[in-house]
C-alpha positions as a Python dict, from the first residue, in 0.01 Angstrom:
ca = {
    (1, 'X'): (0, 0, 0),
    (2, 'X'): (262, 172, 223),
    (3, 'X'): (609, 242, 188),
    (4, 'X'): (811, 268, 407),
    (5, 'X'): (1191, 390, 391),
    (6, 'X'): (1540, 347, 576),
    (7, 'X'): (1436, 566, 871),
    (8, 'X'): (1070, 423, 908),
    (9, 'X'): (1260, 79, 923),
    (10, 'X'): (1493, 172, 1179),
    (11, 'X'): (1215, 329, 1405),
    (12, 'X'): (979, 30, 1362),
    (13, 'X'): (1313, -197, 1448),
    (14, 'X'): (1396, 40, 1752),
    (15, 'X'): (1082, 31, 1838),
    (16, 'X'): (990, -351, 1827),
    (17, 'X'): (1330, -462, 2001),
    (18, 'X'): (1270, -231, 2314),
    (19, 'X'): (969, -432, 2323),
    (20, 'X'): (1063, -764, 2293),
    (21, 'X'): (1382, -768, 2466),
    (22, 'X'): (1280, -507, 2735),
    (23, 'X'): (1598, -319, 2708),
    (24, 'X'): (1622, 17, 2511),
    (25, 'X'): (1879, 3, 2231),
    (26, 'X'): (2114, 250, 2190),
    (27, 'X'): (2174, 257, 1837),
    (28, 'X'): (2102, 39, 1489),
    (29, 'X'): (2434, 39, 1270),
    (30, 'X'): (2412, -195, 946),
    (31, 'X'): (2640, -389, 869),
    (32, 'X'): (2789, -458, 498),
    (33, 'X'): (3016, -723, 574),
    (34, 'X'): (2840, -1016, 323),
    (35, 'X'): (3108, -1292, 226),
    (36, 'X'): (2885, -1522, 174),
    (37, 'X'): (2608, -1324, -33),
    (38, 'X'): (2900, -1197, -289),
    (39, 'X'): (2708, -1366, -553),
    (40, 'X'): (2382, -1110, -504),
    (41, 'X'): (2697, -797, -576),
    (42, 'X'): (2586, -648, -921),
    (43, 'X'): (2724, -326, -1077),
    (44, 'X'): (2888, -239, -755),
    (45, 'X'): (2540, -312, -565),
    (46, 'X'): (2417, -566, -321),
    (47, 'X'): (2048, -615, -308),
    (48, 'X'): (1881, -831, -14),
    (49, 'X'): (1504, -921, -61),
    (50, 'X'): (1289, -1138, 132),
    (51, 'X'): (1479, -1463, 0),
    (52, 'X'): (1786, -1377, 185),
    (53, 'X'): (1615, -1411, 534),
    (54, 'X'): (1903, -1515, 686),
    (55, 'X'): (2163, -1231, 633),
    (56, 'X'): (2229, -1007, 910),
    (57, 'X'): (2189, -654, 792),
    (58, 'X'): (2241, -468, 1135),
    (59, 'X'): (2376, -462, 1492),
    (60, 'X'): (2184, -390, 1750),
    (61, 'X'): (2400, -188, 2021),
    (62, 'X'): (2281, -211, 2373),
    (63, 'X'): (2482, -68, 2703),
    (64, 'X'): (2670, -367, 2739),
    (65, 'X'): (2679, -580, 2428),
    (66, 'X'): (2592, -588, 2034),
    (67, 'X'): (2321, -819, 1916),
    (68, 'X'): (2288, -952, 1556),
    (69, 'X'): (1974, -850, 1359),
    (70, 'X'): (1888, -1091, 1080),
    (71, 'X'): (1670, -983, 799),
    (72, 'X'): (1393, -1242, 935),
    (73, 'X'): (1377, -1094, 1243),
    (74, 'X'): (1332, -707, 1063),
    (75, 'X'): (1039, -885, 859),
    (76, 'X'): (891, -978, 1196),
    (77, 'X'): (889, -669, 1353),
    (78, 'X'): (741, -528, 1081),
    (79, 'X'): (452, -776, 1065),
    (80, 'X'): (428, -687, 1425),
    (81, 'X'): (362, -339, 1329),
    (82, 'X'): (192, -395, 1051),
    (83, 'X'): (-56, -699, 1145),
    (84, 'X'): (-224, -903, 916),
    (85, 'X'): (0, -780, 600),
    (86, 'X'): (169, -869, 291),
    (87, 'X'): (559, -723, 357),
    (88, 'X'): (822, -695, 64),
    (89, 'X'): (1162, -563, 218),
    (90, 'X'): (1474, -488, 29),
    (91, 'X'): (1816, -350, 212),
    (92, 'X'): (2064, -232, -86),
    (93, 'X'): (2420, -155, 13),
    (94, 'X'): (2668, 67, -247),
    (95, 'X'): (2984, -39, -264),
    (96, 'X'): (3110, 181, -529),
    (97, 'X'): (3435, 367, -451),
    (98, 'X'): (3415, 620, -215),
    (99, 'X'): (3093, 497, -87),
    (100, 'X'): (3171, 233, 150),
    (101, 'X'): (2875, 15, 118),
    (102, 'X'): (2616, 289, 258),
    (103, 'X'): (2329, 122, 353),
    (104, 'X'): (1962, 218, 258),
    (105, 'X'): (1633, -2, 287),
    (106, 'X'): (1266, 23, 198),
    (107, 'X'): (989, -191, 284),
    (108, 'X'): (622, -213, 87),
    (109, 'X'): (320, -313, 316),
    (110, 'X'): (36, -430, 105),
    (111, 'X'): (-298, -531, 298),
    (112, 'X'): (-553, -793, 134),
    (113, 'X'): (-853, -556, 204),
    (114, 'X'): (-1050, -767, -16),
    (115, 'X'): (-1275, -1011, 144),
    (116, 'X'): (-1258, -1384, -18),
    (117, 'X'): (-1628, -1517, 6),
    (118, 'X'): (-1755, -1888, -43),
    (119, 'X'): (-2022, -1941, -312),
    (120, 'X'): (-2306, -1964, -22),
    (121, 'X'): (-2245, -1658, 141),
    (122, 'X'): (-2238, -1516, -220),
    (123, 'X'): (-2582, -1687, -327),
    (124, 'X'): (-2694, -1458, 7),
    (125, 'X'): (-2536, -1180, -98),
    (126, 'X'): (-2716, -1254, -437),
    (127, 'X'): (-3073, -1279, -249),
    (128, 'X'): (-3066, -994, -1),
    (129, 'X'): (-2967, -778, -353),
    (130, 'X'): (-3262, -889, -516),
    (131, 'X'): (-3499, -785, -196),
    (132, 'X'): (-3330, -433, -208),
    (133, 'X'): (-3390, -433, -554),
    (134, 'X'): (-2999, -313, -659),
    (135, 'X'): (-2968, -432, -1002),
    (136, 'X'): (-2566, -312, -1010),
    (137, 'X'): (-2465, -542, -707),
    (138, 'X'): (-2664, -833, -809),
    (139, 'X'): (-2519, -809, -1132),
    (140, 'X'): (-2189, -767, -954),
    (141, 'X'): (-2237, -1064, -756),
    (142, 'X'): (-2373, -1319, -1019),
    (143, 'X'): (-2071, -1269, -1232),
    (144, 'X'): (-1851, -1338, -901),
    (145, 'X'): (-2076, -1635, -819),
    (146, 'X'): (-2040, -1761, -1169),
    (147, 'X'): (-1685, -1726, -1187),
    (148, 'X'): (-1625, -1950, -860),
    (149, 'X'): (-1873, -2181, -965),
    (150, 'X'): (-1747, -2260, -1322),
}
């Protein structure tokens, strides 16, 4: 698993937009402005997961205009970056006094690195154990076989 925090999310974002949209962003400001997410405030706190896909948690400022950035669109750059992976992404915003709802976000990247194999290629796995003689691994794979058998 990786993690990832607010400045490795704002360089992957960077990163990802100059990409897509061709044009090189000149900053990424977030944005705390949530009417509508009020609901999520606890103890002076405002947590966004993955569930709130829709909220826009930055602008994107180019030359000549600002750009909303929804949460969905962070989680896709990411998965851009980060191909073939399991993303959790929270943005929290503080909104206790004096802190004026500064921003900070983190993002873990979990990879299934574990390879899901049918009973057949098992029972093969199971046989070319037995020809090398590996008692461990065809021990090892029996007791997988059996379990997706039963």
């Amino acid at each position: 698993m990786i993690r990832l925090g607010t400045q490795d999310i704002v360089n992957i974002t960077m990163k990802q937009i100059a990409g897509i949209f061709k044009m090189e962003p000149v900053e990424l400001r977030f944005v705390n402005d949530f009417q509508g997410e009020q609901y999520l405030l606890t103890n002076d706190k405002l947590h966004l997961s993955n569930q709130q896909y829709w909220a826009k948690v930055m602008d994107c400022v180019f030359e000549n205009h600002v750009r909303p950035v929804l949460m969905c669109e962070v989680l896709y750059f990411l998965r851009n970056e980060f191909m073939e992976s399991d993303i959790k992404l929270r943005f929290s915003y503080d909104f206790a006094e004096g802190s004026e709802g500064a921003a900070s976000a983190t993002a873990e990247v979990s990879f299934n690195d574990t390879p899901e194999l049918q009973p057949a290629e098992i029972a093969e796995l199971i046989d070319f154990a037995l020809s090398l003689q590996d008692k461990v691994w065809f021990e090892e794979l029996t007791a997988k076989y059996k379990q997706l058998t039963a």
